[in-house]
C-alpha positions in Angstrom: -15.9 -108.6 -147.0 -13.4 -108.6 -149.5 -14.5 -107.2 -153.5 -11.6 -110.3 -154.9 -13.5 -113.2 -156.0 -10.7 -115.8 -154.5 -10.3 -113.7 -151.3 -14.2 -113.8 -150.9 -13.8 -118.4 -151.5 -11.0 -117.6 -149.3 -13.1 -116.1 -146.2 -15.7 -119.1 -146.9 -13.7 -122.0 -146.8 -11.7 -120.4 -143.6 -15.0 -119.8 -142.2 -16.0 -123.8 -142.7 -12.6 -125.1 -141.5 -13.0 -122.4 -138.2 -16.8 -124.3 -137.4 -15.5 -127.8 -138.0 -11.9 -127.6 -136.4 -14.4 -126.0 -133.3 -16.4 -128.4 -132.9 -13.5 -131.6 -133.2 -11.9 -129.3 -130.5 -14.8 -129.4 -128.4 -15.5 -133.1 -128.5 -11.6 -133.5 -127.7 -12.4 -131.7 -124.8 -14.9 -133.4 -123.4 -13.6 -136.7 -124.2 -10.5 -135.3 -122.3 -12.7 -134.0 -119.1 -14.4 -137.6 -119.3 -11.4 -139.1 -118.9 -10.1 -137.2 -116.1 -13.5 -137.4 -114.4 -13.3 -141.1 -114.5 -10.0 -141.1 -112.9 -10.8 -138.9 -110.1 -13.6 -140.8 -108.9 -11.9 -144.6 -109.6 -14.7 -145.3 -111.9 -14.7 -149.0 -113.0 -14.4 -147.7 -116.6 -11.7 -145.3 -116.3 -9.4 -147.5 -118.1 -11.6 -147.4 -121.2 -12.0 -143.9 -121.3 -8.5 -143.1 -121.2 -7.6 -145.2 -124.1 -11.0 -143.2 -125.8 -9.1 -140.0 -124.6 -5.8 -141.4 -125.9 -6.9 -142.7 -129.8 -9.0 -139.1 -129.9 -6.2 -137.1 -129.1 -3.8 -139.0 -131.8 -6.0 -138.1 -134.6 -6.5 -134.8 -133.7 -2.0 -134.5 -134.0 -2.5 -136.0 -137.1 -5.0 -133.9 -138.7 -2.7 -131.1 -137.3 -5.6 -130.3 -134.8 -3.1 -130.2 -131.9 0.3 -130.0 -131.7 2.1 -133.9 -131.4 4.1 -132.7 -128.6 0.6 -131.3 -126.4 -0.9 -134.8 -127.3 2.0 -136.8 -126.0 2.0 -134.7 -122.9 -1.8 -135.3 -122.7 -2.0 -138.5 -123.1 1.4 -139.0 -120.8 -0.7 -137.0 -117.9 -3.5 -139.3 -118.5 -2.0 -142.2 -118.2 0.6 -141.6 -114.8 -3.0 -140.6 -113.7 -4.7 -143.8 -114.2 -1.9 -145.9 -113.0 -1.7 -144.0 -109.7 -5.1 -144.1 -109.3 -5.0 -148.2 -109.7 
């Protein structure tokens, strides 16, 4: 731990963003897997999910989450998924 007063707010707030960014990550994830699952098993609602998938993984390149680039390739995977699937 650091003895500075603004290194030891520094360690804090890094600490809170770590936990939060985590847990956005995570829920990305799943929403991600969801999607994926849907696909592979032509569920009725696999549509919806990817567009869940789609919106979640645009805000997470705007918050700076992910990179824009690893969102556009998600969501472009996604997609050519679904439509092959249909």
């Amino acid at each position: 731990m650091p003895n500075i007063k603004s290194a030891m707010k520094r360690v804090k707030t890094n600490n809170k963003k770590h936990a939060a960014n985590s847990s956005r990550k995570s829920t990305l994830r799943n929403q991600l897997k969801s999607a994926r699952l849907a696909i592979e098993s032509s569920a009725a609602d696999a549509a919806e999910k990817v567009k869940i998938a789609t919106v979640a993984l645009d805000v997470a390149a705007s918050k700076g989450l992910i990179h824009k680039n690893k969102a556009a390739r998600n969501k472009s995977r996604l997609v050519n998924a679904l439509n092959k699937m249909a």
